[in-house]
N, C-alpha and C positions, 0 to 999 in steps of 0.2 A: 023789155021784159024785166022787172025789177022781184026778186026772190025775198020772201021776210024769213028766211032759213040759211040762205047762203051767200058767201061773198066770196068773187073771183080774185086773187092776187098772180099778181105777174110773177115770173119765177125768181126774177134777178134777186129782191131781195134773200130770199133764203140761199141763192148759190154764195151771198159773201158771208153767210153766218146769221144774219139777223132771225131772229123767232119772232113768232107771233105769240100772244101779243106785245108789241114791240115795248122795251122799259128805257129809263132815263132820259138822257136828251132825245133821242128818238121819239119816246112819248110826249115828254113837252114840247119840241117842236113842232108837231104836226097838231096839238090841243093847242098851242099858241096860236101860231097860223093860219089854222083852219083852214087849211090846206089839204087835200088829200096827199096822200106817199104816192099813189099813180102819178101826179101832177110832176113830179119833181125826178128831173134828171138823174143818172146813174151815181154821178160823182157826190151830187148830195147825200147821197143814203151810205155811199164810201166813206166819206170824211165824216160823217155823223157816227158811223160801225165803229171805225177806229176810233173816235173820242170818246167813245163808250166804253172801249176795251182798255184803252189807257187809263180812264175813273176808273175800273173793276182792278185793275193791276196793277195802277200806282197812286190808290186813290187820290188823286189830281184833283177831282172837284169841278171839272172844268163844265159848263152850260152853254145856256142859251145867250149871256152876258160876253161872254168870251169869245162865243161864235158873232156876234154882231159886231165887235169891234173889230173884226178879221175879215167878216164878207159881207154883203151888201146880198141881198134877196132879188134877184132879178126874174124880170118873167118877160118868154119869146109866146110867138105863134098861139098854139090852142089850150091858152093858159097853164104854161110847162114852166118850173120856175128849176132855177140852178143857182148857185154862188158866184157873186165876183169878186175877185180880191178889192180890198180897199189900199187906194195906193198908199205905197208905203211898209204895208203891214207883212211879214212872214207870217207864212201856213202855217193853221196846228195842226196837218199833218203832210207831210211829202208824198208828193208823187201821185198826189191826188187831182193833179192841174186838169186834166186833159180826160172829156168823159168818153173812152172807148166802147161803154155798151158792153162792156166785161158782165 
C-alpha cells in the first residue's frame, strides 16, 4: 500500500538528533546515492550526524569528498549499505566502528 500523503520513518534517526528534513551531508548523500536512509545501517547515519555537527560547530567544511577517501560504500543482504574503512585511513569520527542498533 503506497500513501501520496505520508511517509513512514524508522525512529533511530531522530533518537541521535537528526530532523527531517535531513540538511548538509545527510542531504547530499542520500541525493547522491540515491539511496534511501532506510537502506543504510545505523552507523552510517552516526558518522554522517556527527560530521554534520562538527560543520555546524567548527565550521570544518567537511563532505561527501572527505567521507569517500575514509570509507568505501558497501552493500550486504536486502540491499542494506554501511561504511568500510579504507585501509590505512583514520575515522573522521570515533567510536563509530561498530553498528550497535543504538
Amino acid at each position: 500500500l503506497i500513501s501520496p500523503t505520508w511517509v513512514c520513518f524508522p525512529k533511530y534517526p531522530f533518537t541521535i538528533g537528526l530532523t527531517y528534513s535531513f540538511i548538509g551531508i545527510n542531504r547530499d548523500f542520500f541525493l547522491t546515492t540515491q539511496i534511501s536512509y532506510i537502506q543504510v545501517v545505523h552507523v552510517v547515519l552516526r558518522i554522517m550526524f556527527w560530521i554534520e555537527c562538527l560543520n555546524q560547530t567548527h565550521d570544518l567544511g567537511l563532505g561527501l569528498t572527505e567521507l569517500s577517501h575514509v570509507y568505501d560504500l558497501s552493500t550486504f543482504g536486502n540491499s542494506r549499505f554501511l561504511f568500510k574503512f579504507k585501509s590505512g585511513k583514520p575515522p573522521l569520527v570515533l567510536k563509530t566502528k561498530d553498528n550497535d542498533g543504538a
